[in-house]
C-alpha positions, 0 to 999 in steps of 0.5 A, a space after each residue: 494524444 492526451 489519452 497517450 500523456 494519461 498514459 504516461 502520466 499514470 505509468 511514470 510520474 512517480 519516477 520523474 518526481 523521485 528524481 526531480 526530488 533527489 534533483 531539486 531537493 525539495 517536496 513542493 517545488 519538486 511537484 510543481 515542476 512535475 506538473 509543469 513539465 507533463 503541462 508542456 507536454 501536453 503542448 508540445 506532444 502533439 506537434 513534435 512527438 512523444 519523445 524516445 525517453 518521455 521519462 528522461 525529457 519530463 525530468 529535463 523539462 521538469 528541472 528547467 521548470 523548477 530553475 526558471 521558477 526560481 529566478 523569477 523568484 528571487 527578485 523578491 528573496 535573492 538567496 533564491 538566485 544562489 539555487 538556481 544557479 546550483 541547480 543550473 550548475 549541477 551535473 545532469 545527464 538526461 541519458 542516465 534517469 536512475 529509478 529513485 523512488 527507493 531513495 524517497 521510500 527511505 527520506 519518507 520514512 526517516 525515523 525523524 518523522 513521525 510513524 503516522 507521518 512516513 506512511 502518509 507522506 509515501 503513500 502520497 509522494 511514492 504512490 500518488 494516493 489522494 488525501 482521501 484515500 490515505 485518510 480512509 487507510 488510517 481512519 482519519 480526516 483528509 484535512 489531518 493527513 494534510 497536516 501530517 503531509 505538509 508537516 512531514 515535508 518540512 520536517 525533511 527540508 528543516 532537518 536537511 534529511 538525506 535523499 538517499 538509501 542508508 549505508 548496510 550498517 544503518 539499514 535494518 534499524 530503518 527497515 520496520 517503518 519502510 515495510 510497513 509502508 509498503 504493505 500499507 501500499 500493499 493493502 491499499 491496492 488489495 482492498 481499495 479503501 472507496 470506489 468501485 473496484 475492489 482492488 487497484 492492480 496498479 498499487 499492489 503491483 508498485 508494492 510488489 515491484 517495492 519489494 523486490 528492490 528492497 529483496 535485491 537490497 538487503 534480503 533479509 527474512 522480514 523482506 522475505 515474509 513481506 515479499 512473500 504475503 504480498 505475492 500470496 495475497 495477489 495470486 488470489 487477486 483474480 478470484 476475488 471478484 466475479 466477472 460482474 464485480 461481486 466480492 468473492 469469499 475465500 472459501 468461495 473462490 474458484 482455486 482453478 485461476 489462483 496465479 500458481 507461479 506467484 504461489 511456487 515463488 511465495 511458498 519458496 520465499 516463505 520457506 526460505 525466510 523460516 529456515 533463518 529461525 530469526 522470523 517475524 511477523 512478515 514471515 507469519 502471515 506469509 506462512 498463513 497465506 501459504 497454508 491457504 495457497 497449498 490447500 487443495 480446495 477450501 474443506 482441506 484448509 488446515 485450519 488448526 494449523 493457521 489458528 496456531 500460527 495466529 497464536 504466534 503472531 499474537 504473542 509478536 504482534 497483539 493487534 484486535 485486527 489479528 485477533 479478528 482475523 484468528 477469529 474467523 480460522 477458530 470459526 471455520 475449524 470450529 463453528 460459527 458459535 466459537 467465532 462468534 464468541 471471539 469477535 463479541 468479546 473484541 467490540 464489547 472491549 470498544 475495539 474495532 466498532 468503526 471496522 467493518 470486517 468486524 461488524 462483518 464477520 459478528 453478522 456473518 456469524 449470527 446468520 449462520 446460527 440463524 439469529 437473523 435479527 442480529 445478523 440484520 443489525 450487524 451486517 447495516 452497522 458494516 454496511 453503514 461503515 464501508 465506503 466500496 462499491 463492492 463490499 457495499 453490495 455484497 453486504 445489501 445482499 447478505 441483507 435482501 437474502 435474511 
């Protein structure tokens, strides 16, 4: 029975705390009340059950939890016993859970709060990431996202911030920061941050799961483009890794077991989103991502034509990371020597020298035109920079075999 409440736990916690959010109207007694309630569970389950609506009675139990914690409260802060008493007032129909976890994606990401802020504070609410896993993702202490998290939560309950999905006329203005959180969610599952596995089927599936409700919301390009990428980049999910873990190279993925379904569908979505003419970075990606897909095998990747498109999204977006990224297409229509000149000019500026991929790829490089004392140096500087299971090992053996 306690693997069967993990279970649960695992699929629907986030939902129960959306609602116990939108139900209690706070953060912290929103979270207390969802532990209490999977607590009871744990008690009560293997006795009478696990019920027909588990999502509906950990609500139920949750928001009890939550009223009851406040009445004994409020003997010391009588105010107290006035929210009790309107929570306990409060319509609530067990029959009807509503999925609310897009209204908390958009309180996350309130322009109120901080940039910083919103991805931190989704990442832990939305997708239950530990402080360490969000620090690794921003490059930063678990003890600063802390702070941004407890900052951010009573930014939300100073404010009055809504619990709500904006009016139409409000949400494009809101729309960049919640995308963004997405694909920071995106990622995370992608390229898990530490561990031992080199993705998080769970986290990309959220995200994509994310953004089709945002698609079915406001089905603008940018939506599009990111719906699109993040369905690209899991087609490949499968081949990123042997069955023994390894990490996979692009080039050296096996194509026969790319999803094509979720290629067709992303293709299409991409196709759709450029027709508009009003694109933007999303979209180009998307369109590298595609190019990618429809290439036959790895020699047949048109390669002058995703140098192109990083171009692009440079002018849009100038990012050292998109400048590595478009380093590693010149290096492969061109030869490791153009690459390489690429990513030395980036570190030599002082960006990205705590990046890995950086490091990485100036290794990747140097091997290939036989510097091995360079390719050696640059390949122990990533290695000393990543902290996942598989990257590690794909770099000490880039290393064994120099």
């Amino acid at each position: 029975m306690t693997a069967q409440v993990e279970a649960i736990y695992r699929s629907e916690s986030r939902r129960v705390l959306a609602t116990l959010i939108r139900l209690l109207g706070d953060f912290d007694l929103a979270e207390e009340a969802l532990h209490e309630a999977f607590f009871v569970a744990l008690h009560r389950w293997p006795e009478d059950g696990v019920p027909d609506n588990p999502r509906a009675w950990l609500v139920s139990t949750g928001r009890f939890k939550a009223i009851d914690r406040l009445r004994r409260q409020a003997r010391f802060t009588p105010l107290l016993q006035e929210q009790a008493d309107a929570l306990e007032a409060a319509e609530w129909s067990a029959e009807d859970v509503e999925d609310d976890r897009l209204r908390l994606i958009f309180t996350c990401c309130h322009p109120a709060l901080a940039a910083d802020a919103q991805a931190a504070l989704t990442l832990r609410e939305i997708c239950d990431l530990t402080t360490e896993e969000i620090a690794r993702a921003f490059l930063a202490t678990p003890t600063t996202i802390a702070q941004r998290i407890v900052r951010a939560k009573g930014k939300i309950r100073e404010a009055r911030i809504p619990y709500q999905v904006p009016s139409l006329a409000e949400l494009p203005e809101r729309l960049d920061s919640v995308l963004r959180v997405i694909y920071l969610v995106f990622n995370e599952g992608y390229s898990a941050s530490m561990g031992a596995d080199l993705t998080r089927e769970d986290l990309t599936r959220e995200a994509i799961r994310l953004g089709r409700l945002l698609m079915e919301l406001l089905p603008e390009p940018e939506v599009m483009g990111l719906l699109a990428l993040m369905l690209l980049h899991e087609s490949r999910r499968a081949a990123r890794t042997s069955a023994s873990g390894e990490l996979v190279l692009l080039h050296e993925q096996d194509r026969g077991v790319w999803d094509t379904a979720l290629i067709a569908e992303g293709c299409a979505l991409v196709e759709q989103a450029l027709h508009t003419r009003r694109f933007g970075p999303y979209c180009l990606q998307a369109a590298i991502a595609a190019v990618h897909a429809e290439a036959p095998c790895a020699d047949e990747t048109d390669w002058l034509q995703i140098v192109g498109l990083y171009d692009v999204l440079l002018r849009a977006v100038p990012s050292p990371v998109i400048e590595l990224n478009r380093a590693v297409a010149v290096a492969m229509g061109q030869g490791p020597l153009a690459g390489l000149a690429l990513v030395e000019g980036i570190l030599q500026r002082g960006e990205l020298l705590d990046y890995h991929l950086a490091h990485s790829a100036r290794g990747e490089f140097c091997r290939q035109l036989g510097r091995v004392d360079e390719a050696r140096t640059a390949y122990e500087k990533a290695l000393s920079l990543t902290q996942q299971a598989p990257e590690k090992h794909f770099l000490q053996q880039r290393l064994q075999n120099l």
